[in-house]
DSSP file (Angstrom, degrees, kcal/mol; ACC not computed):
  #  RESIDUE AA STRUCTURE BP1 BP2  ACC     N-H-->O    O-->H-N    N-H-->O    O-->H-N    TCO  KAPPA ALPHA  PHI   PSI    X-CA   Y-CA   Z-CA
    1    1 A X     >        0   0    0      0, 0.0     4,-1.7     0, 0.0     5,-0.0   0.000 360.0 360.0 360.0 -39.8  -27.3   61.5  -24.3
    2    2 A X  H  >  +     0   0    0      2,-0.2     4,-2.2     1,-0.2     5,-0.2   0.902 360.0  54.9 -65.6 -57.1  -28.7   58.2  -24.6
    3    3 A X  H  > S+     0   0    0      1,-0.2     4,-2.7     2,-0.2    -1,-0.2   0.904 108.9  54.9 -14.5 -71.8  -28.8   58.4  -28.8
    4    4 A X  H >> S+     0   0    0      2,-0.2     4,-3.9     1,-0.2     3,-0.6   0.889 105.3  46.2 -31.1 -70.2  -25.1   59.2  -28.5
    5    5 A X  H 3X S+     0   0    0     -4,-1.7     4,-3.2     1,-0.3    -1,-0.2   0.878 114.4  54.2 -29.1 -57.6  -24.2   55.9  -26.3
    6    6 A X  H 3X S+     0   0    0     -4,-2.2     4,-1.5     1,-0.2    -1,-0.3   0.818 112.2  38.2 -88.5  -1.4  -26.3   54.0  -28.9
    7    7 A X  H <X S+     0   0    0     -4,-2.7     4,-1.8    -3,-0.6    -2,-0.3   0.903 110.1  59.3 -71.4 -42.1  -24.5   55.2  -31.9
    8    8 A X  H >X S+     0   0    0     -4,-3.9     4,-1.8     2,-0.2     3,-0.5   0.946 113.2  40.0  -8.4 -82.2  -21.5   55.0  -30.1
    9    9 A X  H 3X S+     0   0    0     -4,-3.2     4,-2.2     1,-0.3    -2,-0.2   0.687 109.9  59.1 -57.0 -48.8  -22.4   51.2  -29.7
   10   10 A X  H 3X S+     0   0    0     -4,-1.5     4,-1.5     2,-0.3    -1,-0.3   0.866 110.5  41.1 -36.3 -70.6  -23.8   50.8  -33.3
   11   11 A X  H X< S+     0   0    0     -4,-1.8     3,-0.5    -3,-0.5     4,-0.4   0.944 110.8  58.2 -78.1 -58.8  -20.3   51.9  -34.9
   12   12 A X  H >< S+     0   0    0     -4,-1.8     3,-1.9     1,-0.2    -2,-0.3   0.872  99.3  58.4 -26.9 -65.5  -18.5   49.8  -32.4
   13   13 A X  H >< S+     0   0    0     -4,-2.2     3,-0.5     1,-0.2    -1,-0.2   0.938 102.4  56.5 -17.1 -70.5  -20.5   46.7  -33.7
   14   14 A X  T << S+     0   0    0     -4,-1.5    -1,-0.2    -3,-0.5    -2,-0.2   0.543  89.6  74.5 -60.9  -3.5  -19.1   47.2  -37.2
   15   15 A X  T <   +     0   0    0     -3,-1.9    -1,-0.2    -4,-0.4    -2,-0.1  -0.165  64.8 154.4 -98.9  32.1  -15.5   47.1  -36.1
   16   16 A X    <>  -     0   0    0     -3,-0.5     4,-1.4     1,-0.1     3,-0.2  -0.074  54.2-115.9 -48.5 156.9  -15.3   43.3  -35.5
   17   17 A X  T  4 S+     0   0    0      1,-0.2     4,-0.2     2,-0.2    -1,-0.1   0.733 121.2  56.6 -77.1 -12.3  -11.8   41.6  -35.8
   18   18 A X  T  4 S+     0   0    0      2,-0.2    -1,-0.2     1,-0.1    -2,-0.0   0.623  95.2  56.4 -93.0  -7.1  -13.1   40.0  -38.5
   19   19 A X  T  4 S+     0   0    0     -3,-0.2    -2,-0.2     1,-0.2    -1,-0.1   0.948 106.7  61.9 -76.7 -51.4  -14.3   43.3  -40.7
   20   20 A X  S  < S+     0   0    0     -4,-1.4     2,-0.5     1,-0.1    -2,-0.2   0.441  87.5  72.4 -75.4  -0.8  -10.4   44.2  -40.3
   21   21 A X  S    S-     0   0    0     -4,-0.2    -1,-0.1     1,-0.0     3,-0.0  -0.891  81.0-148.0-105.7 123.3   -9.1   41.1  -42.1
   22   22 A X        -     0   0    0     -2,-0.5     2,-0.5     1,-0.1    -1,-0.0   0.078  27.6-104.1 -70.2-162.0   -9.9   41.8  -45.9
   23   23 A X        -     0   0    0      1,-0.0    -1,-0.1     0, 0.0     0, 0.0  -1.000  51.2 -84.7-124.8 125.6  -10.7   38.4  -47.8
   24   24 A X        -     0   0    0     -2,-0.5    37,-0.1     1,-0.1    35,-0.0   0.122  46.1-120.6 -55.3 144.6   -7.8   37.3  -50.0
   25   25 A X        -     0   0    0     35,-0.4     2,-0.3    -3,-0.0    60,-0.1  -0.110  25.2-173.5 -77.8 157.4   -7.6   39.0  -53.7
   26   26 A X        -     0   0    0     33,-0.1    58,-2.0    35,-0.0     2,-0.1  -0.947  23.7-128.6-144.0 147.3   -7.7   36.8  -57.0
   27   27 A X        -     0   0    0     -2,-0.3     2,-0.5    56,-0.2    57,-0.1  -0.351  35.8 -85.0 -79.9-169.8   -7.2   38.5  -60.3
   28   28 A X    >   -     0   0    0     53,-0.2     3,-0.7     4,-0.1    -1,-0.1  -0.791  33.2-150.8 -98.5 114.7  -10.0   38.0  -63.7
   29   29 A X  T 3  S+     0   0    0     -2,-0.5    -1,-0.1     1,-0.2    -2,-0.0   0.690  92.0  58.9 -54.3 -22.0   -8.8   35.2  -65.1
   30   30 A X  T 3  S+     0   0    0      2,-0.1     2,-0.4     0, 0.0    -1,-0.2   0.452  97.7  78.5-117.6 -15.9  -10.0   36.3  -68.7
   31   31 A X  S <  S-     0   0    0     -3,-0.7    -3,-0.1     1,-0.1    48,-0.0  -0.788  74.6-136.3-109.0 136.4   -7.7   39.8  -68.4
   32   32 A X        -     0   0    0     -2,-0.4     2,-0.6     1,-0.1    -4,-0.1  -0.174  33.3 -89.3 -72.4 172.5   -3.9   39.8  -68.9
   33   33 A X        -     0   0    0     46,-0.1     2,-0.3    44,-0.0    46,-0.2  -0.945  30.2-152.1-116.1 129.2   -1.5   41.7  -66.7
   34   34 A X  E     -A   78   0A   0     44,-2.8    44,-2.8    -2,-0.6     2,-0.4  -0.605  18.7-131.2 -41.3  97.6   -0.9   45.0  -67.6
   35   35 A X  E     -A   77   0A   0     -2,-0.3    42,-0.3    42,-0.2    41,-0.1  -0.530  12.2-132.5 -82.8 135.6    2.9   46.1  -66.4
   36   36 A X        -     0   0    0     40,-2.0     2,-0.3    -2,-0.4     4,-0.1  -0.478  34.5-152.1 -63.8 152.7    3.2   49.5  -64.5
   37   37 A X        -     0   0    0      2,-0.1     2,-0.6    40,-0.0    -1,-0.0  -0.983  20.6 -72.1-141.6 150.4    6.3   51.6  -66.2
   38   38 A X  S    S+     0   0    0     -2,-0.3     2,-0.1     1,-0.2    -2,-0.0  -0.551 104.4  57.6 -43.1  83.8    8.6   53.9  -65.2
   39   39 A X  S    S-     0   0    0     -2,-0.6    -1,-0.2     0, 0.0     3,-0.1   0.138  82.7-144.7-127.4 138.5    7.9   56.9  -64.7
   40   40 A X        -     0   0    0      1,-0.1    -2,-0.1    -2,-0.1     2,-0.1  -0.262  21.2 -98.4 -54.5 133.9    5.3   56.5  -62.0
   41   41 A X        -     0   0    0      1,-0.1     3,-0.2    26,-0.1    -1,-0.1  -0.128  27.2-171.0 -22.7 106.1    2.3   58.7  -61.6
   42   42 A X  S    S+     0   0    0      1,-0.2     2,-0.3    -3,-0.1    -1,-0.1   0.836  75.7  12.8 -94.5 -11.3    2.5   61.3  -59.1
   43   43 A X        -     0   0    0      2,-0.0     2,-0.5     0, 0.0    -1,-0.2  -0.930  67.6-166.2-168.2 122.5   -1.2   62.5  -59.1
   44   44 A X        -     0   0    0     -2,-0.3    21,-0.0    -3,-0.2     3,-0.0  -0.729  31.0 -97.7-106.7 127.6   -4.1   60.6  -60.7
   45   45 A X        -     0   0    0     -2,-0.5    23,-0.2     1,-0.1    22,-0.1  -0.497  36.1-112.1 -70.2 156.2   -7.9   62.1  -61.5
   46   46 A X  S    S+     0   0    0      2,-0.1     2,-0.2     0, 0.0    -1,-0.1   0.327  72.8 139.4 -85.6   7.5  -10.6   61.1  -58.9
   47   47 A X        -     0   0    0      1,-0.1     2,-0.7     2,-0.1    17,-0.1  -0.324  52.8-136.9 -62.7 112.0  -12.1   58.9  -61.8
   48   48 A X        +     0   0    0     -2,-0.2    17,-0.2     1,-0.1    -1,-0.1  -0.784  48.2 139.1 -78.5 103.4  -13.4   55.5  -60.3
   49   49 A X        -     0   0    0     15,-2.4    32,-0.6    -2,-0.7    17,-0.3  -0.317  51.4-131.9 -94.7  24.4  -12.3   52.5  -62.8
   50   50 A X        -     0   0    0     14,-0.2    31,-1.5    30,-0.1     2,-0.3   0.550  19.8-163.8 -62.0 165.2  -11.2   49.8  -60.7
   51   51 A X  E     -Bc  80  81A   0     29,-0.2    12,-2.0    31,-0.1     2,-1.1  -0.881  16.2-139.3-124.6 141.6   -8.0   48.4  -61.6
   52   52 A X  E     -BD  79  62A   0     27,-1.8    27,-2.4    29,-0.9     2,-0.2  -0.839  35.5-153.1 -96.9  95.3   -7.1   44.6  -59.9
   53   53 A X  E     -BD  78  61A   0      8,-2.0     8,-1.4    -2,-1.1     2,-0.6  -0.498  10.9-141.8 -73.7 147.3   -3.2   45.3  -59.1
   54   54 A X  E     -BD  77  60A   0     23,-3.4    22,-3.0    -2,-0.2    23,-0.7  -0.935  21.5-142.6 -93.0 123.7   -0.6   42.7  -58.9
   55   55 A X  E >   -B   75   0A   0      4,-1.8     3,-2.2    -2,-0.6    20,-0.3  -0.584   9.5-134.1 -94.3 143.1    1.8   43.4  -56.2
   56   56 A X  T 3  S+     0   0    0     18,-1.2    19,-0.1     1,-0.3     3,-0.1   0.228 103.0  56.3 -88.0  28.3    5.2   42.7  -56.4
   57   57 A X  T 3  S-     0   0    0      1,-0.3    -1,-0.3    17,-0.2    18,-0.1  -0.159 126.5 -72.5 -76.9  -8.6    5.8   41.1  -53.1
   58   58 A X  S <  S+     0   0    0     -3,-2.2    -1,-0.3     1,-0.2    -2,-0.1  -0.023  91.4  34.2 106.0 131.5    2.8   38.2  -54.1
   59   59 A X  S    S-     0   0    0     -3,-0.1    -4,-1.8    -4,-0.1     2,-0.2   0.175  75.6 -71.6  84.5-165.5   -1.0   38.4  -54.3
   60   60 A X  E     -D   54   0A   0     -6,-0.2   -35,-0.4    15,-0.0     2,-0.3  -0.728  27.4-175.7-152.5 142.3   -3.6   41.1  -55.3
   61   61 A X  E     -D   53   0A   0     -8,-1.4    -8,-2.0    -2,-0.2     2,-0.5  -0.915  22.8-126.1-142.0 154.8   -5.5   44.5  -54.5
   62   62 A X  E     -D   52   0A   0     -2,-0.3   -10,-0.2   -10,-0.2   -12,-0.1  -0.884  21.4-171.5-124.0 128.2   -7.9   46.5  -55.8
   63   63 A X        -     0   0    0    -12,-2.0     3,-0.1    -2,-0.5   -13,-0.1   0.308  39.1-117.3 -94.8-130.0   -7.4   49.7  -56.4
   64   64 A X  S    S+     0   0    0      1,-0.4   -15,-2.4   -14,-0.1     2,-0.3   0.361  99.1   0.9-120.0 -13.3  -10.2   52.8  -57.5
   65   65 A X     >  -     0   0    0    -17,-0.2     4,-2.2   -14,-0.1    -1,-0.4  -0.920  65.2-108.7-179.2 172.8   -7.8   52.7  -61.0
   66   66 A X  H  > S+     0   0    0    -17,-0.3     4,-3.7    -2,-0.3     5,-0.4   0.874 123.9  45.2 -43.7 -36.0   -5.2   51.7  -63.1
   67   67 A X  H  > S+     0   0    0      1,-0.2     4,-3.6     2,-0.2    -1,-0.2   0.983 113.1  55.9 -71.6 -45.8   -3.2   55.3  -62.4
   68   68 A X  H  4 S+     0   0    0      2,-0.2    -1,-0.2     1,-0.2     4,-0.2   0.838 108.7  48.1 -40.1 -40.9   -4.1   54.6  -58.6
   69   69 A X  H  < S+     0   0    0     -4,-2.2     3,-0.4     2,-0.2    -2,-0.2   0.863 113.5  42.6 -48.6 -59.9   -2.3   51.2  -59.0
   70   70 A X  H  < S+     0   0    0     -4,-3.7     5,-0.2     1,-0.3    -2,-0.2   0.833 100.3  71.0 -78.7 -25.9    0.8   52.4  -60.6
   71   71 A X  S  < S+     0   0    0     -4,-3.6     2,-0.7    -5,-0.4    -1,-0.3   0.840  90.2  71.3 -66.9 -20.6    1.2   55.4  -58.3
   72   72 A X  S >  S-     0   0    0     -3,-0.4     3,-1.2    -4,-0.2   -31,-0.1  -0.773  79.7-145.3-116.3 119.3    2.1   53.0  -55.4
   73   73 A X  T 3  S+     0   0    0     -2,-0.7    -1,-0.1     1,-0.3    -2,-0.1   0.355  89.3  74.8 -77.3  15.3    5.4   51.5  -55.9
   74   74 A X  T 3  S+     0   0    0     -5,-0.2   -18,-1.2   -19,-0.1     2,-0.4   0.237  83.5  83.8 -98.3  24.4    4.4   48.1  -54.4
   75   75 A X  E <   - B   0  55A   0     -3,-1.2   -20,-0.3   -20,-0.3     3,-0.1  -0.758  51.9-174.3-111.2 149.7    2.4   47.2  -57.5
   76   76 A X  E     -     0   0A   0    -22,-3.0   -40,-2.0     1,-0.5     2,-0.2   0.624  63.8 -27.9-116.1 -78.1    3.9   45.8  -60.3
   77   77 A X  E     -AB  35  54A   0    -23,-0.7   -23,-3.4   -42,-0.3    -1,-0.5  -0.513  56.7-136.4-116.6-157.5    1.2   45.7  -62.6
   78   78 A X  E     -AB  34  53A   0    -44,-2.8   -44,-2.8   -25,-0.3     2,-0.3  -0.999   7.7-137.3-169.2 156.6   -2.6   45.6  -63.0
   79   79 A X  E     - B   0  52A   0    -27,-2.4   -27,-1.8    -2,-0.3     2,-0.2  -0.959  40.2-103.2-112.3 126.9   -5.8   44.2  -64.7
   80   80 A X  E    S+ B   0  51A   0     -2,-0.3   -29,-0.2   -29,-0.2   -30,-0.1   0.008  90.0  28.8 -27.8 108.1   -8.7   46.2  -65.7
   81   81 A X  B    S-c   51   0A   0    -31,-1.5   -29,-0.9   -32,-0.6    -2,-0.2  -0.262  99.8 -65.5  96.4 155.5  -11.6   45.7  -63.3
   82   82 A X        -     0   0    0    -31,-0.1   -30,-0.2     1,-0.1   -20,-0.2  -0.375  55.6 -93.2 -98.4 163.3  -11.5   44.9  -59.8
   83   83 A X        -     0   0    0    -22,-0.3     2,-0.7   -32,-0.2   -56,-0.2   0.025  39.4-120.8 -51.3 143.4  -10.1   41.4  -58.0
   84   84 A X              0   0    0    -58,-2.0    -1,-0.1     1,-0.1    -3,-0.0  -0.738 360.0 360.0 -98.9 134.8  -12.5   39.0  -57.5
   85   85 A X              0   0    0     -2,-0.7    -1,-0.1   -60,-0.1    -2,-0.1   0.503 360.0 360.0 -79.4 360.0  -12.8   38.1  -54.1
């Protein structure tokens, strides 16, 4: 019982307020942006690329890839590789 408690306590640690505010996105300077088009992706292979999206609402994500990027209609486009933080 005691194990429990401190694992309990352990994973509680990692949940800081501060773990749950990411640190703001920048794209690679060096990369153009890439525009998502019409018609979006509805299902994308598990394939880890990450793709630095540009959102259309302002500022920058990274997703696990370009197809990951476009599937989500808040992105406008993306750069190869992921934002630098």
């Amino acid at each position: 019982m005691r194990i429990a408690w401190a694992l309990a306590l352990v994973v509680l640690a990692g949940c800081s307020t501060s773990a749950s505010q990411p640190e703001p996105s920048v794209p690679l300077a060096s990369s153009p942006i890439i525009p998502c088009t019409d018609p979006r992706p509805e299902l994308c292979t598990m394939q880890y690329a990450p793709a630095c999206a540009s959102l259309a609402a302002g500022g920058f994500r990274t997703y696990a890839s370009a197809c990951n990027a476009c599937a989500d209609s808040a992105v406008a486009g993306y750069q190869n590789g992921p934002c630098s933080e």
